[in-house]
C-alpha atoms as one frame of an Amber mdcrd trajectory, in Angstrom:
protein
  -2.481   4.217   9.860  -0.883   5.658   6.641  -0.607   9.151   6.057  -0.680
  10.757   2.589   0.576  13.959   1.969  -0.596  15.738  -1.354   1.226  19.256
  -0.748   4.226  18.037  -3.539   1.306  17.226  -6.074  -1.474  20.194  -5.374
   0.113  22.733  -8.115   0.521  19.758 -11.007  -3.818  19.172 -10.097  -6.231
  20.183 -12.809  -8.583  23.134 -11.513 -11.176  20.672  -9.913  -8.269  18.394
  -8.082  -8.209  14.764  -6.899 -11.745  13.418  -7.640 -13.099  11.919  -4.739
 -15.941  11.230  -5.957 -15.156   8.975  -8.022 -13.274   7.481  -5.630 -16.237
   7.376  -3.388 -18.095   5.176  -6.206 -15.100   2.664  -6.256 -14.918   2.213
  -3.259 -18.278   1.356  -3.043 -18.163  -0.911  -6.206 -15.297  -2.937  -4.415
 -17.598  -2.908  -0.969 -20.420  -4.349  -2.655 -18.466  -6.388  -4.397 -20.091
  -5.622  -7.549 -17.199  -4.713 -10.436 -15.515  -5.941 -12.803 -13.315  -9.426
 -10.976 -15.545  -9.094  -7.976 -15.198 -12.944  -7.684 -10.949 -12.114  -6.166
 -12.035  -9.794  -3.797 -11.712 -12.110  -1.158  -8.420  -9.949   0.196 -11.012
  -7.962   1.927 -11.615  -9.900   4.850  -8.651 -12.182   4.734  -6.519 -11.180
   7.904 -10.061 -11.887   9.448 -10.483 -15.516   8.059  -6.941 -16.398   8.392
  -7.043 -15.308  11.894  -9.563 -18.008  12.538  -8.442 -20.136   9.986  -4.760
 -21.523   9.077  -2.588 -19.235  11.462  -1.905 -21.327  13.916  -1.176 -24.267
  11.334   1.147 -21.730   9.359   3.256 -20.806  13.045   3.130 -24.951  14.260
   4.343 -25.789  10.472   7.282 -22.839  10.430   8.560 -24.016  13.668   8.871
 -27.594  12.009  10.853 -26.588  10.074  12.986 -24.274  11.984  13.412 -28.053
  13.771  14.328 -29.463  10.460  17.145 -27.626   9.028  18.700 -24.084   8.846
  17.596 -22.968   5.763  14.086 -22.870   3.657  13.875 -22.931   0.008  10.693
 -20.923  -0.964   9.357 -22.002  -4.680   7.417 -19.795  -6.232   7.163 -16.659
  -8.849   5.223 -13.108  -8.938   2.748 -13.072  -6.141   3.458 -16.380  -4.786
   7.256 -14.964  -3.670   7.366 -11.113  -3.917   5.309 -10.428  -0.661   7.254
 -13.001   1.443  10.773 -11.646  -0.097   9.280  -7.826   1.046   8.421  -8.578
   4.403  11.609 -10.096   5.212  13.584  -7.779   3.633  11.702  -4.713   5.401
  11.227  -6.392   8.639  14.593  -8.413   9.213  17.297  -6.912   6.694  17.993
  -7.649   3.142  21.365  -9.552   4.787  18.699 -11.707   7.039  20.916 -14.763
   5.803  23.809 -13.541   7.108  22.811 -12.956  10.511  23.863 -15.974  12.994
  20.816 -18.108  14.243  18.168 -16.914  12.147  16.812 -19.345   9.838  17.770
 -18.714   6.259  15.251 -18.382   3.240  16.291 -18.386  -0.211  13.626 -18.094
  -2.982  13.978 -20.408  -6.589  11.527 -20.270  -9.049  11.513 -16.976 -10.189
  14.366 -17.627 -13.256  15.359 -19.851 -15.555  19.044 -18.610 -15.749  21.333
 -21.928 -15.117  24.113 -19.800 -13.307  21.690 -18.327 -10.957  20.509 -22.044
 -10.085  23.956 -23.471  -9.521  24.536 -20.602  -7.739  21.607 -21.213  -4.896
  22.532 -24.690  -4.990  25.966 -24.186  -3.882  25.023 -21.663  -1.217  22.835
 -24.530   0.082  25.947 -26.491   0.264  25.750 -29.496   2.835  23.072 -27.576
   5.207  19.491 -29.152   6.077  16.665 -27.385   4.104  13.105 -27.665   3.973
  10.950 -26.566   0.345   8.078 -24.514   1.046   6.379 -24.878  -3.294   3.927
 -21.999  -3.969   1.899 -22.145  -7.048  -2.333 -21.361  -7.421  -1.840 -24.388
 -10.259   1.517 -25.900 -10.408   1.380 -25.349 -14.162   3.523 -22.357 -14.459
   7.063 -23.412 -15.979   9.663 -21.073 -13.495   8.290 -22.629 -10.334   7.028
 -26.191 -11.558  10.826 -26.504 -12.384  12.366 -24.917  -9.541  10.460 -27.645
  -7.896  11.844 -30.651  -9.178  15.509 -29.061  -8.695  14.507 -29.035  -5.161
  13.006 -31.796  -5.014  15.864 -33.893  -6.210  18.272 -32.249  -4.370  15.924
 -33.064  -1.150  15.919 -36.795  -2.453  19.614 -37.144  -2.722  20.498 -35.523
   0.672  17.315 -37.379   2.288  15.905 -40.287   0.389  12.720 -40.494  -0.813
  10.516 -40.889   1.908  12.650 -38.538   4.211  12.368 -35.966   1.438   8.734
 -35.739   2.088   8.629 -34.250   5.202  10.910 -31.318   4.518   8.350 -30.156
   1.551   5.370 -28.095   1.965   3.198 -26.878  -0.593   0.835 -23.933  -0.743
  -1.863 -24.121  -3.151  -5.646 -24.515  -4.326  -7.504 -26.020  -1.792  -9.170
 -28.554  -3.898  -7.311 -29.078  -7.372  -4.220 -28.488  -9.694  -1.456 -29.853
 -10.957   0.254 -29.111  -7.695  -2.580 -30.169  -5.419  -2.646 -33.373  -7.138
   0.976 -34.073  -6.587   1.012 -33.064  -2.950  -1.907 -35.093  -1.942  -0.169
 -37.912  -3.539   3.166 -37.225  -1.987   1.517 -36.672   1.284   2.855 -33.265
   1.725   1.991 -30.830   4.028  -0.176 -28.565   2.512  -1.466 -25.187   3.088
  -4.355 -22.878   0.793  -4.405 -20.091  -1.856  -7.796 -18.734  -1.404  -9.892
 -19.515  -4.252 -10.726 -15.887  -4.360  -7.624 -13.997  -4.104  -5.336 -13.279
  -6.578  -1.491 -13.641  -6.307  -0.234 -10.815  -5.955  -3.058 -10.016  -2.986
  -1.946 -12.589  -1.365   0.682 -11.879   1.019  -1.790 -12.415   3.940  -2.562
 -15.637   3.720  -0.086 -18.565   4.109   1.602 -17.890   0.588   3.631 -14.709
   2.247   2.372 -15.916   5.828   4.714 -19.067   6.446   8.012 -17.850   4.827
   7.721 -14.662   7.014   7.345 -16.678  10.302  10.258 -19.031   9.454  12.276
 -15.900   9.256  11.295 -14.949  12.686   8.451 -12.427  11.449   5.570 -12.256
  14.454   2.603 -13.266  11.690   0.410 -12.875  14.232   1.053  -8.951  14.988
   1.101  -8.935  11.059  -2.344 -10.124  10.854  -3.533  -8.265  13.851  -2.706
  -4.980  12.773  -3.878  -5.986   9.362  -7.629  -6.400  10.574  -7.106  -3.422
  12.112  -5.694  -1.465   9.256  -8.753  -2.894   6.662 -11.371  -1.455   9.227
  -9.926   2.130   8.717  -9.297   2.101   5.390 -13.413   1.645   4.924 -13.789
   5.174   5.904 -15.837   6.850   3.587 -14.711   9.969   3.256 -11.996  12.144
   0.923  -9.901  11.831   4.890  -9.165   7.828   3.841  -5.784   7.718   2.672
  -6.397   5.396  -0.016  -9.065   7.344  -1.964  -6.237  10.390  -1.391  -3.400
   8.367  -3.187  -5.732   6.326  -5.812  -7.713   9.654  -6.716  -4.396  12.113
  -6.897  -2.668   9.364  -9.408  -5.416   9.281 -11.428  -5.637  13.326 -11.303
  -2.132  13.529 -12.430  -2.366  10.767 -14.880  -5.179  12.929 -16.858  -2.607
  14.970 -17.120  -0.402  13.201 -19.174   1.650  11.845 -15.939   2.005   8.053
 -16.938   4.937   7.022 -15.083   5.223   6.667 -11.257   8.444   6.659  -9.140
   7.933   4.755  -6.050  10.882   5.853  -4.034  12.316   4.845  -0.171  15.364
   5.910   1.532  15.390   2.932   3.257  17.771   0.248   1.087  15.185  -2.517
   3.306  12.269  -1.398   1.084  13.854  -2.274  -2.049  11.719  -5.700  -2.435
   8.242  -3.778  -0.900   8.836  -1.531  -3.836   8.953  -5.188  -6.636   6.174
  -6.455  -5.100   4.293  -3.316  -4.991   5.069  -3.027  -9.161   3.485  -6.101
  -9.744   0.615  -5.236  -7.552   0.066  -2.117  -9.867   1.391  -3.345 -13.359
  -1.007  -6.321 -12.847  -3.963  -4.878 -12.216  -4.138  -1.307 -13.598  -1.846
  -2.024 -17.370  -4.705  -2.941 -19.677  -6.925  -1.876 -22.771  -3.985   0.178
 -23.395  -4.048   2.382 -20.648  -2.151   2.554 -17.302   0.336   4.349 -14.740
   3.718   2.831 -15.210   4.906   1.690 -12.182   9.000   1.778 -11.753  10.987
   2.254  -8.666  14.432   3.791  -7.259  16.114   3.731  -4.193  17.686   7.275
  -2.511  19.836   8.539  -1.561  21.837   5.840  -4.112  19.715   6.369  -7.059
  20.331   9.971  -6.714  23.420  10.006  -8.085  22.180   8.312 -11.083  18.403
   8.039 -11.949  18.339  11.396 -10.182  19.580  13.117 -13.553  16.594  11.693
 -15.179  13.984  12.546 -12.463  15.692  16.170 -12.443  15.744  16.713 -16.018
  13.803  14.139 -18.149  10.959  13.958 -20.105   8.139  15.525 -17.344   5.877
  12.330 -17.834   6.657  11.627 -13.729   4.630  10.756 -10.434   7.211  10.394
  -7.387   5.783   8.782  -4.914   8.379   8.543  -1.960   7.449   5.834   0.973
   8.945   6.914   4.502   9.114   5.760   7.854   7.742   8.375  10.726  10.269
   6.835  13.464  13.847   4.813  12.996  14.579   1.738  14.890  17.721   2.825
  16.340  19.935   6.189  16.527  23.079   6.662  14.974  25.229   9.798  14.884
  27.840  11.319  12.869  31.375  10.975  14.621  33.839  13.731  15.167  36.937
  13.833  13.643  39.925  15.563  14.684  41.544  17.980  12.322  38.049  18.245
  10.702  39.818  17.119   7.341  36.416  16.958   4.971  34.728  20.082   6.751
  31.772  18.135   8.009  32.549  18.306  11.662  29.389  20.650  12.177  27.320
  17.459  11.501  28.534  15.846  14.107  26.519  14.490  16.885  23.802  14.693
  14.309  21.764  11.682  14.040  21.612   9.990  10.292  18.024  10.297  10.577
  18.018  13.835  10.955  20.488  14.550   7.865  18.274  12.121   5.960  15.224
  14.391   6.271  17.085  17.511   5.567  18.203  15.055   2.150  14.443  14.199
   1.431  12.882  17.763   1.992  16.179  19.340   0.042  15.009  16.428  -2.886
  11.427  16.541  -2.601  11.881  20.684  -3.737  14.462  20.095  -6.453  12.273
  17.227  -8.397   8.974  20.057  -7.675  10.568  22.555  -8.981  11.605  20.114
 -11.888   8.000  19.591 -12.781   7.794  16.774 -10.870   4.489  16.415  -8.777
   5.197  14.373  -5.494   3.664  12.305  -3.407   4.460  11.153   0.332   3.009
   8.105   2.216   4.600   7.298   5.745   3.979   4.580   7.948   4.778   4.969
  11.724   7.821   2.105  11.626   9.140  -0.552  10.360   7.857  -3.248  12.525
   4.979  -6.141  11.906   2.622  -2.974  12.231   4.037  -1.043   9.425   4.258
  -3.499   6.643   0.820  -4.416   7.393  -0.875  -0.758   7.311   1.613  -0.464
   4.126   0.134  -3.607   2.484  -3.544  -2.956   2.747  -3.283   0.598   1.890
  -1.690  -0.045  -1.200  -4.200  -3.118  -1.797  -6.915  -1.064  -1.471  -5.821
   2.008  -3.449  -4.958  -0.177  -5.820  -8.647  -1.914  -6.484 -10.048   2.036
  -5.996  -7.217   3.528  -8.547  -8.122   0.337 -11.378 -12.194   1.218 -10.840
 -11.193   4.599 -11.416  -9.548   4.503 -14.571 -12.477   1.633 -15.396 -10.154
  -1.706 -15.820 -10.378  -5.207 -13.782  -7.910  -4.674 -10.818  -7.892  -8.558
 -10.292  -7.111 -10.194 -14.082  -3.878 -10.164 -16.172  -4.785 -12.310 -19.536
  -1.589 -10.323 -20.804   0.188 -12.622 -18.493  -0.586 -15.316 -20.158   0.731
 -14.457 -23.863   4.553 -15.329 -23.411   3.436 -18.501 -21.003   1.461 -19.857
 -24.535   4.457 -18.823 -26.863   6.667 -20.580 -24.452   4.958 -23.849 -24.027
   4.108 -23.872 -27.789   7.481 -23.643 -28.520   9.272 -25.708 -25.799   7.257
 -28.476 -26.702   8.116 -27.910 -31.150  12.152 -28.184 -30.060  11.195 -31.610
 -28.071
């Protein structure tokens, strides 16, 4: 389970601290399903109905395609790419493509810039690739485009009817633009619950089937996520979740409106996007609402460290660790002891990179800047899943809190009607 520590944040409290409480109340709101966007709370229970439902369709279809070619090409923007991108990032490596045998997954979709398209396109090169679209509708420009790119490039390596059996689409069960076309195509097709929102939907096949292509054990992921969701309904100020959601809000009352989410691991980097749009989303409305932004250390230290340091004390650090390393690796001796740093050695990294985050974690305190640690036990199937949930859920308590829907975003939708409007003027 995650642990929270509140120790950095305790002296930046008002005089009555965190209020559980309130938390308490949300978290009985979300239970009972009874707030505001009740109707997408159906990330609840969904390692439950997955477990029974497409997992064993999502691990047949990702060893198809591990038949099929040596690369997928995952469609899709926001939620329907972030959580995927995360969990192979944290659990393989951010250089996953590099590493000989594994399966390689590439992600289109997400832009519109022309060089980053040719660019994918030549990396794909000559090599066999299956699509795996992911869109709730279909209708959103970045991936309904990415699509046809891949689909044409599919058609000219394949043929047509070739083509169709290296696609797979994930999307509404029953209609869409996208549902429509697949069921016409006669793609393989796989569901976005009807009552979960994107970006709470790494669980289900959207995150679910790029992750096993990769070589991710989806079922320990799910596993340990039923698990996880059972603990975190512990009603009591011990959950973790009503800790975290209940001390940003504190802190936010007082006048703390941007939060740092910061990992020294460089494999977090895309757990830390997906986590921004899981909190911009749902908690940046009516005007109100944490910032959420992100670093990396020890990297970042040398340059966004000046600002944490010495900036404007409007800062929540929030610094995601790891309780155990996969692997050991010490500092070497070197004869002559030419940089005076031969008393590290024999030192594992991992203990010089505690001694970094404790030296750190005091600095940015006594900068005026409350912190917060979370720490999973490791990065492993186990971890990202305790990691996602907990942030889920203290992200539906923290939104109830501060009195917004966790589970809209009409802001979204502003810039998709400007575009539209005036793509379709210049026709």
């Amino acid at each position: 389970m995650i642990k929270v520590d509140l120790s950095g944040a305790k002296d930046f409290f008002d005089a009555a601290g965190p209020d559980f409480a309130a938390a308490a109340a949300a978290h009985r709101t979300l239970e009972t399903r009874s707030g505001l966007g009740h109707e997408f709370t159906g990330w609840l229970d969904l390692p439950l109905r997955i477990k029974d439902g497409e997992l064993k369709a999502v691990i047949a279809a990702a060893d198809k395609i591990k038949r099929l070619g040596q690369v997928l090409l995952v469609v899709g923007i926001g939620g329907s790419y972030l959580g995927a991108r995360a969990a192979i990032e944290l659990l393989k490596t951010p250089s996953h493509n590099s590493i000989s045998g594994s399966t390689e997954v590439y992600f289109m979709g997400n832009t519109l810039s022309p060089d980053a398209i040719s660019e994918l396109v030549a990396v794909l090169g000559d090599k066999d690739f299956c699509v795996n679209v992911i869109s709730k509708s279909g209708g959103t420009l970045e991936p309904a485009l990415g699509y046809r790119v891949a689909k044409s490039l599919l058609e000219r390596k394949y043929g047509r009817n070739t083509a169709k059996k290296h696609i797979f689409v994930t999307t509404d069960a029953t209609k869409g633009i996208l549902h429509d076309i697949a069921v016409n195509e006669g793609y393989e097709m796989f569901t976005v619950p009807d009552d979960v929102g994107g970006r709470f939907s790494v669980l289900s096949a959207v995150g679910l089937l790029p992750m096993a292509v990769a070589g991710i054990d989806v079922e320990a992921v799910i596993n340990a996520s039923i698990q996880e969701m059972h603990d975190l309904d512990l009603r009591s100020p011990d959950n973790p979740a009503w800790q975290y959601a209940a001390a940003r809000q504190n802190l936010y009352s007082r006048g703390k409106s941007i939060e740092i989410l910061a990992s020294y691991e460089p494999s977090f980097r895309y757990m830390a996007e997906w986590w921004k749009q899981l909190y911009g989303e749902s908690e940046g409305k009516n005007g109100i609402g944490i910032y959420p932004a992100s670093v990396e250390y020890n990297a970042d230290l040398h340059s966004m460290g000046q600002y944490v340091q010495d900036g404007p004390r409007t800062l929540i650090e929030t610094v995601v660790s790891f309780r155990q390393s996969r692997t050991e690796y010490k500092v070497p001796f070197e004869m002559g002891d030419a940089d005076g740093l031969n008393y590290l050695a024999g030192r594992d990294f991992s203990s010089v990179m505690q001694v970094a985050m404790d030296a750190v974690k005091a600095a940015h305190i006594s900068g005026g800047v409350p912190n917060i640690g979370i720490s999973a036990q490791s990065r492993d199937e186990a971890g990202f899943a305790s990691l996602v949930c907990f942030f889920e859920m203290a992200c539906a308590l923290s939104a109830y809190i501060s009195r917004v829907n966790p589970f809209d975003q009409p802001g979204v939708e502003a810039y998709k009607k400007n575009m539209f409007r005036m793509l379709r003027q210049e026709a």
